[in-house]
Jmol script that loads the backbone (N, CA, C; Angstrom):
load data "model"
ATOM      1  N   UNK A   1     -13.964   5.203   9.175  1.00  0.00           N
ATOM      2  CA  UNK A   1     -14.376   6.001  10.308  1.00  0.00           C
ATOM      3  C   UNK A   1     -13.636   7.333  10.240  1.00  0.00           C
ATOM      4  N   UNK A   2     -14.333   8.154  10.310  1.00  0.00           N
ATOM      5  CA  UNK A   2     -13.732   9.938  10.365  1.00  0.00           C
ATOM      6  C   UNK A   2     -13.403  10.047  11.944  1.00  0.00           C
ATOM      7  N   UNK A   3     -12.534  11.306  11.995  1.00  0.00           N
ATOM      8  CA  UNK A   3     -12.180  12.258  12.852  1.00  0.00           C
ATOM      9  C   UNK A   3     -13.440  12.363  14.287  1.00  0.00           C
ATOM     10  N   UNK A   4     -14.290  12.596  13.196  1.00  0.00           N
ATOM     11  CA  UNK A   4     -15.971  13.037  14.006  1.00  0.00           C
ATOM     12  C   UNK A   4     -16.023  11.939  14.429  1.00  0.00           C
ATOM     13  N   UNK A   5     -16.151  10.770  13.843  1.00  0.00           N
ATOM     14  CA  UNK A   5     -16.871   9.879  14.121  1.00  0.00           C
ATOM     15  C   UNK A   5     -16.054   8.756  16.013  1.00  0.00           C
ATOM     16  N   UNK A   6     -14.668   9.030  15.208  1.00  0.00           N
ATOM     17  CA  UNK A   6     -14.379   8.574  16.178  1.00  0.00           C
ATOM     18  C   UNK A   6     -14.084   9.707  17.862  1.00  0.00           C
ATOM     19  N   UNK A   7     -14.271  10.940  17.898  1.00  0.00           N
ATOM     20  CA  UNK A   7     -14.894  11.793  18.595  1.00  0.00           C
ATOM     21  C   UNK A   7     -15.744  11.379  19.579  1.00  0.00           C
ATOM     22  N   UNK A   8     -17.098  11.356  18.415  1.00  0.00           N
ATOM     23  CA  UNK A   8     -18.165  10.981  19.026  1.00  0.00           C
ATOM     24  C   UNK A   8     -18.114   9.513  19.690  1.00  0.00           C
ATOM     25  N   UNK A   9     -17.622   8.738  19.051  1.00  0.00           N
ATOM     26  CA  UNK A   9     -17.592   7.396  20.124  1.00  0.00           C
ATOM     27  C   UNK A   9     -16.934   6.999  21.625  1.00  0.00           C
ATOM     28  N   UNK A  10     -15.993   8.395  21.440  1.00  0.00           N
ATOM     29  CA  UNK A  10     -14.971   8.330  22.115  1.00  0.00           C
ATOM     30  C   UNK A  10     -15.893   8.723  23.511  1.00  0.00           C
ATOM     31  N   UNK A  11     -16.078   9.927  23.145  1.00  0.00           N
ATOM     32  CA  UNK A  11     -17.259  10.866  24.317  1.00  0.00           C
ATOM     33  C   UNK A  11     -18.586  10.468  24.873  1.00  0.00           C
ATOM     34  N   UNK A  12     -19.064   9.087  23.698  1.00  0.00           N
ATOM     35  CA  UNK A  12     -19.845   8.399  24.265  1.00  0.00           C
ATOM     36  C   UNK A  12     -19.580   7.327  25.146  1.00  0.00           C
ATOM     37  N   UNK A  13     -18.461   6.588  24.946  1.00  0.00           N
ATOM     38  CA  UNK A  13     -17.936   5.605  25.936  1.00  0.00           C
ATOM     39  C   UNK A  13     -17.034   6.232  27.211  1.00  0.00           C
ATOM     40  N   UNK A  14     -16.564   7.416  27.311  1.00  0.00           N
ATOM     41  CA  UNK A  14     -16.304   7.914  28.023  1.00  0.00           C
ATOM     42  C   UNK A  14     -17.177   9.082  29.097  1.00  0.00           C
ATOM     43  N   UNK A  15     -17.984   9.315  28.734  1.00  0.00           N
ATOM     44  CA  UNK A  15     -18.748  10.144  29.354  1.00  0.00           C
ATOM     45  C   UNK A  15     -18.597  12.183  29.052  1.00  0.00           C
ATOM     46  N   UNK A  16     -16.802  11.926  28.386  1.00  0.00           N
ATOM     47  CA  UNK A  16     -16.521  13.162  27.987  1.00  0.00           C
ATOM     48  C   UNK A  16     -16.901  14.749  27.135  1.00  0.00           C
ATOM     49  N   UNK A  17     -16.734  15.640  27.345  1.00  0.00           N
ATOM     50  CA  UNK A  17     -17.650  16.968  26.378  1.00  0.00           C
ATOM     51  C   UNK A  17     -16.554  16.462  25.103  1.00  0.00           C
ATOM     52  N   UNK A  18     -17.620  16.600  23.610  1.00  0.00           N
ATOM     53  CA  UNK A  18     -17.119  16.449  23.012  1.00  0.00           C
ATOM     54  C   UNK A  18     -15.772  17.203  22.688  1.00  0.00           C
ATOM     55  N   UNK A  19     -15.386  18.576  22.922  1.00  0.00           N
ATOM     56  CA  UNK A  19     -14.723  19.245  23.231  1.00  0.00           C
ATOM     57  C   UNK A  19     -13.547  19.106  23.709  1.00  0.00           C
ATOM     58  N   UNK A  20     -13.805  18.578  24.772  1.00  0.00           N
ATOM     59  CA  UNK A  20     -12.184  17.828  25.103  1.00  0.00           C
ATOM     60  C   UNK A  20     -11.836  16.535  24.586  1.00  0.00           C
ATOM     61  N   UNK A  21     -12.594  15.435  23.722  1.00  0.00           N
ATOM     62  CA  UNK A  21     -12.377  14.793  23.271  1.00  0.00           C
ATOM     63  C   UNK A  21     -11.489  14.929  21.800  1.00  0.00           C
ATOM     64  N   UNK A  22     -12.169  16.203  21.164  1.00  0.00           N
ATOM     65  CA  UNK A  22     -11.689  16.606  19.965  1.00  0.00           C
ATOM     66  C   UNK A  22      -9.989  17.433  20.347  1.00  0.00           C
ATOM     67  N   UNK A  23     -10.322  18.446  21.415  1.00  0.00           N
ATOM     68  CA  UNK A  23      -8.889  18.892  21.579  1.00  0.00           C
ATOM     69  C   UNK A  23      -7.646  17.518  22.050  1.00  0.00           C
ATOM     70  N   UNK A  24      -8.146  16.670  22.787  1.00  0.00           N
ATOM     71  CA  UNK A  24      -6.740  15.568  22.774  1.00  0.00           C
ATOM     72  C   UNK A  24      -7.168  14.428  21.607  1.00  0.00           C
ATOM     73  N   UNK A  25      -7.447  14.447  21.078  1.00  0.00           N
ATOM     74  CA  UNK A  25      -7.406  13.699  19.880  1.00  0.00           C
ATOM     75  C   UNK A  25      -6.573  14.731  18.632  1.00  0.00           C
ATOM     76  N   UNK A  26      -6.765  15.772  18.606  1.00  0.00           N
ATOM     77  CA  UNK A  26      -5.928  16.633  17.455  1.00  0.00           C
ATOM     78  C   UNK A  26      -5.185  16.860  18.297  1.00  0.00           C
ATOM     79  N   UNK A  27      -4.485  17.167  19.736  1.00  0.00           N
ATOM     80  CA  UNK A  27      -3.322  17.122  20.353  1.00  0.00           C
ATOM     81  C   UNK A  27      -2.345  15.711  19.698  1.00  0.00           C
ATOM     82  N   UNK A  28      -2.924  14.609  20.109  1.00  0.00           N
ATOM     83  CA  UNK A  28      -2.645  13.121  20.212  1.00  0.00           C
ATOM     84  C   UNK A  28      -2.006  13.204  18.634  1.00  0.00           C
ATOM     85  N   UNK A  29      -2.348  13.555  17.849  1.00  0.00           N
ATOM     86  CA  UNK A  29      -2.309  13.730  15.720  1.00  0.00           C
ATOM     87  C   UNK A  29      -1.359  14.606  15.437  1.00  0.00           C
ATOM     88  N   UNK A  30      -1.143  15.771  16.514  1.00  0.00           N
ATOM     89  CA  UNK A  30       0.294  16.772  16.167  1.00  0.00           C
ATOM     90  C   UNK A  30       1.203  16.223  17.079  1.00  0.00           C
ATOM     91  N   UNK A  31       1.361  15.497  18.009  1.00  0.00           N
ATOM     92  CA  UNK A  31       2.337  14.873  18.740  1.00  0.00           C
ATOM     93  C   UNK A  31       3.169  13.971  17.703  1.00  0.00           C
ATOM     94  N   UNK A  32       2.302  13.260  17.555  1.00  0.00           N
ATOM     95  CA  UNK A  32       2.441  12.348  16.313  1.00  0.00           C
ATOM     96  C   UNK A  32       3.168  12.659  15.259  1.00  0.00           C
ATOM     97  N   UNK A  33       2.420  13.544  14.487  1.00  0.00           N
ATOM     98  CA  UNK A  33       3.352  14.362  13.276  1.00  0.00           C
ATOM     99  C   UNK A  33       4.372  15.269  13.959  1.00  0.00           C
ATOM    100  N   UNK A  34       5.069  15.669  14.440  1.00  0.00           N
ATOM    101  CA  UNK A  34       5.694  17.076  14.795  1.00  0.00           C
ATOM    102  C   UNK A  34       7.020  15.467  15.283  1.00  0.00           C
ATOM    103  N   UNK A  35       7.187  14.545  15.715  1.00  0.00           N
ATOM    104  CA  UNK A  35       7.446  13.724  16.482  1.00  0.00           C
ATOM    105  C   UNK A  35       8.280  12.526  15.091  1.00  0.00           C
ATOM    106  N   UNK A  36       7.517  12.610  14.328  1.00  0.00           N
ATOM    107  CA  UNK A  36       7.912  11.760  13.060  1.00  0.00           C
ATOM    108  C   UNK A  36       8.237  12.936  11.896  1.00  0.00           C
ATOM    109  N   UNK A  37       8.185  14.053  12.255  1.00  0.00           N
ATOM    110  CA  UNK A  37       8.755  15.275  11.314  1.00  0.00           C
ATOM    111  C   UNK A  37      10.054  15.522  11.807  1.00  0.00           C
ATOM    112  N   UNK A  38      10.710  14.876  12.972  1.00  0.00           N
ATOM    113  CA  UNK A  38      11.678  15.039  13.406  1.00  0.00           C
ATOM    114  C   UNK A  38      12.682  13.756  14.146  1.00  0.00           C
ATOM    115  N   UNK A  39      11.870  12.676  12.908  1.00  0.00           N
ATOM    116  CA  UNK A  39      12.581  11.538  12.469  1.00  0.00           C
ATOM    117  C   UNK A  39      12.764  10.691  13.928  1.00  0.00           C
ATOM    118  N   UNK A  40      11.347  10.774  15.190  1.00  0.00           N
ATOM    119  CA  UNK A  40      11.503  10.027  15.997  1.00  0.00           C
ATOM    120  C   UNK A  40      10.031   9.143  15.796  1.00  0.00           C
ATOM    121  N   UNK A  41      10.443   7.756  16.169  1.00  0.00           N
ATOM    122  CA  UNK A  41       9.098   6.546  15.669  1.00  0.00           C
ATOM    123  C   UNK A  41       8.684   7.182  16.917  1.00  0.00           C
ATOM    124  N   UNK A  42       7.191   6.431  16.826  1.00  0.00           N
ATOM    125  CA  UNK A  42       6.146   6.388  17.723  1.00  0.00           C
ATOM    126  C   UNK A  42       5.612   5.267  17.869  1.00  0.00           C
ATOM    127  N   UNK A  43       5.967   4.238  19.571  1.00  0.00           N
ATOM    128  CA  UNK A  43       5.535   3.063  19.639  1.00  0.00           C
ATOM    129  C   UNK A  43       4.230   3.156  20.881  1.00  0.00           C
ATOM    130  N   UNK A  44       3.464   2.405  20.519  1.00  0.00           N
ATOM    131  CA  UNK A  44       2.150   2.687  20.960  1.00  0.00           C
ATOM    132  C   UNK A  44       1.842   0.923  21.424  1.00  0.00           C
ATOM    133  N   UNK A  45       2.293   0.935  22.769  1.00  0.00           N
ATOM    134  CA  UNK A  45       2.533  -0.644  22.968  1.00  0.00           C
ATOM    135  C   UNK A  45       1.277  -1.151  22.944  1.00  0.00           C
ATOM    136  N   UNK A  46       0.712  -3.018  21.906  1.00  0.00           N
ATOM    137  CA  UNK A  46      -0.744  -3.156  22.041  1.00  0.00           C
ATOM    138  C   UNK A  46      -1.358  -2.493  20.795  1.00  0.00           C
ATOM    139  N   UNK A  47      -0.837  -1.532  20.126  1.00  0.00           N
ATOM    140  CA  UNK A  47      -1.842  -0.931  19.306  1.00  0.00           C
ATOM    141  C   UNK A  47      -0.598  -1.232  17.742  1.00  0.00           C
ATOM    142  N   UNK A  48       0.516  -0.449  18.063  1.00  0.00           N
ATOM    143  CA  UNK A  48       1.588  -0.965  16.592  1.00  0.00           C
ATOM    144  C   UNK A  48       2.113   0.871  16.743  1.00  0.00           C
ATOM    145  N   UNK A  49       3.081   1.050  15.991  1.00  0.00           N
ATOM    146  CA  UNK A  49       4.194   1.876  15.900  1.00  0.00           C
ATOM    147  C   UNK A  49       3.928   2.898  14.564  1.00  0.00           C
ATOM    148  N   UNK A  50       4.075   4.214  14.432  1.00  0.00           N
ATOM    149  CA  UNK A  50       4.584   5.226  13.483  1.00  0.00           C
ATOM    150  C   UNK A  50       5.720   5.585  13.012  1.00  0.00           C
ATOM    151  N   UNK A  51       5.974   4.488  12.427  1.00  0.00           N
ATOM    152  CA  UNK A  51       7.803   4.665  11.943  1.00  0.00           C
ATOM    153  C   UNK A  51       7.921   5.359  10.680  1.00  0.00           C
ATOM    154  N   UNK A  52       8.973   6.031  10.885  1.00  0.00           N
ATOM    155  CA  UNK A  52       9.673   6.333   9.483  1.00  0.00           C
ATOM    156  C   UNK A  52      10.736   6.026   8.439  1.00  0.00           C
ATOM    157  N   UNK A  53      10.380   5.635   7.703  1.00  0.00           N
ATOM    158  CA  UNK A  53      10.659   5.006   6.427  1.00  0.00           C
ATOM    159  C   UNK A  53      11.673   5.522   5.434  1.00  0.00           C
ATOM    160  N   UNK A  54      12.598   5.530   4.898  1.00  0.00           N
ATOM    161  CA  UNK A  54      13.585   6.190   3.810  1.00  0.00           C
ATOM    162  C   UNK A  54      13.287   5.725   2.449  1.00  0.00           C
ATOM    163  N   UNK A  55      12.869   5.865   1.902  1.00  0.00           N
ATOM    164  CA  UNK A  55      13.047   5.126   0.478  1.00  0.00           C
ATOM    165  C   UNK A  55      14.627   5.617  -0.294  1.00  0.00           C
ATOM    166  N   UNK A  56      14.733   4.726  -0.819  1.00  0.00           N
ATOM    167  CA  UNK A  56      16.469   5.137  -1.580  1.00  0.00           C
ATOM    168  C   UNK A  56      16.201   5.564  -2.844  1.00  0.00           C
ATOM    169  N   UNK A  57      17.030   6.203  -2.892  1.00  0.00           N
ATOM    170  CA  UNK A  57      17.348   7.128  -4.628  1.00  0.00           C
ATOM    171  C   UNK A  57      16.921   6.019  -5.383  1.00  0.00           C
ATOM    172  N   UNK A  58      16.161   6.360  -6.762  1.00  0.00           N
ATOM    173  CA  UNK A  58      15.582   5.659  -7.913  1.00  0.00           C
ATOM    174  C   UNK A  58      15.365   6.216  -9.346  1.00  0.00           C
ATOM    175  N   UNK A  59      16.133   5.646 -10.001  1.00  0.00           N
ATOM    176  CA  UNK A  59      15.334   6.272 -11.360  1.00  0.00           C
ATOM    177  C   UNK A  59      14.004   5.671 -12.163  1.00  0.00           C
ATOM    178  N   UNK A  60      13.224   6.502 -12.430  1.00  0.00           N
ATOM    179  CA  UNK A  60      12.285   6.725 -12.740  1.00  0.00           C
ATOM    180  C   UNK A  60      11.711   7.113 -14.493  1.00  0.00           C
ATOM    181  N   UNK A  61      10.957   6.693 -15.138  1.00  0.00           N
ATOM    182  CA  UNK A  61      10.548   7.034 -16.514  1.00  0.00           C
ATOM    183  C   UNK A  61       9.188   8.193 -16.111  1.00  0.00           C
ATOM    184  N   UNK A  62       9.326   8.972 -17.090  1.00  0.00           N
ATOM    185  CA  UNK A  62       8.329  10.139 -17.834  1.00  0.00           C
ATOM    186  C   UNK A  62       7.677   9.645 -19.019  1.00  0.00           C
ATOM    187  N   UNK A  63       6.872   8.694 -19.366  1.00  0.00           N
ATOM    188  CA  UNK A  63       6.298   8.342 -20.182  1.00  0.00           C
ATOM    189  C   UNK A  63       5.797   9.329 -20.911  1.00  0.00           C
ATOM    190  N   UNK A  64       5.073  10.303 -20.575  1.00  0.00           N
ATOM    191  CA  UNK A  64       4.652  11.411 -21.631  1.00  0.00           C
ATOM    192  C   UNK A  64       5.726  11.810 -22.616  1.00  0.00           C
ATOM    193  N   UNK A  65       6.761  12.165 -21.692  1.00  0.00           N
ATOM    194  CA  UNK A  65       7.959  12.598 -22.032  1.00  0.00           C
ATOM    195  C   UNK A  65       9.094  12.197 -22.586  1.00  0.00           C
ATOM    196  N   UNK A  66       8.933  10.831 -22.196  1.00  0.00           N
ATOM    197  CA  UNK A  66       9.890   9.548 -22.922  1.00  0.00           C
ATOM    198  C   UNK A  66      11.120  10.036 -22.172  1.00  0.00           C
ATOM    199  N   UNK A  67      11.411  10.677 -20.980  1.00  0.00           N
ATOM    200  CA  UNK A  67      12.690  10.596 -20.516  1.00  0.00           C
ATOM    201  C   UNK A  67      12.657   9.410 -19.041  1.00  0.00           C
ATOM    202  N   UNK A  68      14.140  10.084 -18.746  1.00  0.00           N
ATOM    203  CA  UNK A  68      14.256   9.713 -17.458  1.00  0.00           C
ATOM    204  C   UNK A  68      14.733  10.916 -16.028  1.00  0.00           C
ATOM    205  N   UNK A  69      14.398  10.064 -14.917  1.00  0.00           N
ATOM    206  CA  UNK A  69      14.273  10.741 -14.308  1.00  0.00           C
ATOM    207  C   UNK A  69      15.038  10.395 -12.610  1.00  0.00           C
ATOM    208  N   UNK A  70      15.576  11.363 -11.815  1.00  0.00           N
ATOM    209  CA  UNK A  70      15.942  10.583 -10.621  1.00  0.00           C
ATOM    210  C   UNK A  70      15.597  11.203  -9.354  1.00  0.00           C
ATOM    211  N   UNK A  71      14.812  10.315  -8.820  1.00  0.00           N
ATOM    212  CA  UNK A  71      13.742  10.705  -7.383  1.00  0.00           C
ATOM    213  C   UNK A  71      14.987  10.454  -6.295  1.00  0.00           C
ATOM    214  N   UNK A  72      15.284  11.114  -5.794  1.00  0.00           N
ATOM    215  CA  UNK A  72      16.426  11.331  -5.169  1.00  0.00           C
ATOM    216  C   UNK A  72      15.666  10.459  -3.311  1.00  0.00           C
ATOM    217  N   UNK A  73      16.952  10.152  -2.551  1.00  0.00           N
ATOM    218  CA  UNK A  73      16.550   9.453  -1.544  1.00  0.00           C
ATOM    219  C   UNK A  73      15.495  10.421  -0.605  1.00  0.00           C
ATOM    220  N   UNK A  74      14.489   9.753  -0.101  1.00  0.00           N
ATOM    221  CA  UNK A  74      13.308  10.410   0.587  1.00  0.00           C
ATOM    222  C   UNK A  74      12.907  10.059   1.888  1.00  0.00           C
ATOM    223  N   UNK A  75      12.199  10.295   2.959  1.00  0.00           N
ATOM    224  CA  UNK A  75      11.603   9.682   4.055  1.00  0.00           C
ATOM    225  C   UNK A  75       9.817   9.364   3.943  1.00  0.00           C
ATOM    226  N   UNK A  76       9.350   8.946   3.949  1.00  0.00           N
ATOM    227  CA  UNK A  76       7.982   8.515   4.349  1.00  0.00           C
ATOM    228  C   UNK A  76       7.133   8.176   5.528  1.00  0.00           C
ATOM    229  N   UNK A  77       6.048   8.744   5.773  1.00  0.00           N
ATOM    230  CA  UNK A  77       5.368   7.798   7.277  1.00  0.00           C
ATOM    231  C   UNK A  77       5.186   6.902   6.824  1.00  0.00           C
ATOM    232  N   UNK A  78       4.769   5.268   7.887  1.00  0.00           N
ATOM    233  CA  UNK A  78       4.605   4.403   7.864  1.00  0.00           C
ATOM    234  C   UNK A  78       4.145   3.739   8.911  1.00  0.00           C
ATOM    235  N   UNK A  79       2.652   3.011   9.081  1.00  0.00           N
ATOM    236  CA  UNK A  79       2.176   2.319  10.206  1.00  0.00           C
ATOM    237  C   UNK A  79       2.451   1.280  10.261  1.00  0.00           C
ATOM    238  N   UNK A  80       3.030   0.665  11.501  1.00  0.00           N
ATOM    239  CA  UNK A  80       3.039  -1.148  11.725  1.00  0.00           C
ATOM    240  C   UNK A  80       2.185  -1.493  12.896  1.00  0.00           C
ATOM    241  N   UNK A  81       0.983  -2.168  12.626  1.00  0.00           N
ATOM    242  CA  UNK A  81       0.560  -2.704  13.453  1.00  0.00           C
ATOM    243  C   UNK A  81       1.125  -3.716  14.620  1.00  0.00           C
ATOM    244  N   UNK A  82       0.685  -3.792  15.307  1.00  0.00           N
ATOM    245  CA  UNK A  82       1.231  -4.886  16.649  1.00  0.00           C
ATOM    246  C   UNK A  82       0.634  -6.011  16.591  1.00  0.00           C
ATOM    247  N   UNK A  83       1.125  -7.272  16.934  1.00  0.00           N
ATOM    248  CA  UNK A  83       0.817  -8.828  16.521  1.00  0.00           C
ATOM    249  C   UNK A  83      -0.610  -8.653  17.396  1.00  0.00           C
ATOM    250  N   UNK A  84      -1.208  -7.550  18.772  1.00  0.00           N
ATOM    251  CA  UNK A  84      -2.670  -8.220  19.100  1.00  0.00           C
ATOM    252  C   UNK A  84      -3.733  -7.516  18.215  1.00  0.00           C
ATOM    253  N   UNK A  85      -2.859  -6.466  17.430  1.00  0.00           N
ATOM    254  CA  UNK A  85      -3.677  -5.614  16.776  1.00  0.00           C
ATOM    255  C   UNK A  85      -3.855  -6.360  15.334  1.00  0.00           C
ATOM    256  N   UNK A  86      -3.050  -6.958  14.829  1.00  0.00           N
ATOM    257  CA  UNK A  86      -3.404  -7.817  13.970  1.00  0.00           C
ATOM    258  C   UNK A  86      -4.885  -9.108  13.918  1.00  0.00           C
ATOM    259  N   UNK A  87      -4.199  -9.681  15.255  1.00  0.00           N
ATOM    260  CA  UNK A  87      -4.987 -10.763  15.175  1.00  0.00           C
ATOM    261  C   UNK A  87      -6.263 -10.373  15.345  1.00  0.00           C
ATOM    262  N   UNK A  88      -6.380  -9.299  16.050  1.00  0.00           N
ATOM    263  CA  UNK A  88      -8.209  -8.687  16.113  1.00  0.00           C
ATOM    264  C   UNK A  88      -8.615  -8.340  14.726  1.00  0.00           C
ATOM    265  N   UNK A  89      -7.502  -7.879  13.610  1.00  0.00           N
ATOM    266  CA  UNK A  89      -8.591  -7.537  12.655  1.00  0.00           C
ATOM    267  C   UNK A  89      -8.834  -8.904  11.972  1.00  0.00           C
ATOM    268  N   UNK A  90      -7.879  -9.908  11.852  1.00  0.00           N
ATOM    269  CA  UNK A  90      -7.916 -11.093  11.271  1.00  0.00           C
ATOM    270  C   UNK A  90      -8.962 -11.983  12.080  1.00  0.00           C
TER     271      UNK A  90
END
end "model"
wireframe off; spacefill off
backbone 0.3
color backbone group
């Protein structure tokens, strides 16, 4: 499901101009990012959490290259669903 798509469903079950559906939905997406760009989770009770993740320093091969290599420690996004959000997709 796209951006649009879920828009449009949104504005149809709500009665809303698509317009304001699209502006708090890309509000709702920079909250989000700007929020986990500054290393705070996002728990979304019922639905599951936007946490952030560290991965630790690793070395790494260059196969082309035949060397090695070291990916130094990093952060990542990461979604966890919530146990009702699970069981609905299961």
């Amino acid at each position: 499901m796209t951006k649009a798509e879920i828009v449009n469903e949104i504005s149809r079950a709500t009665g809303l101009e698509k317009a304001a559906v699209l502006a708090t939905v890309e509000k709702f997406m920079e909250v989000v990012k700007d929020s986990m760009a500054n290393g705070q989770n996002v728990y979304l009770r019922g639905f599951g959490s936007f946490i952030v993740k560290t991965r630790k320093e690793k070395t790494a091969r260059n196969i082309s290259k035949n060397t090695t290599i070291k990916i130094p420690e990093h952060k990542i996004p990461a979604f966890k669903p919530s146990k009702v959000f699970l069981e609905e997709v299961k």
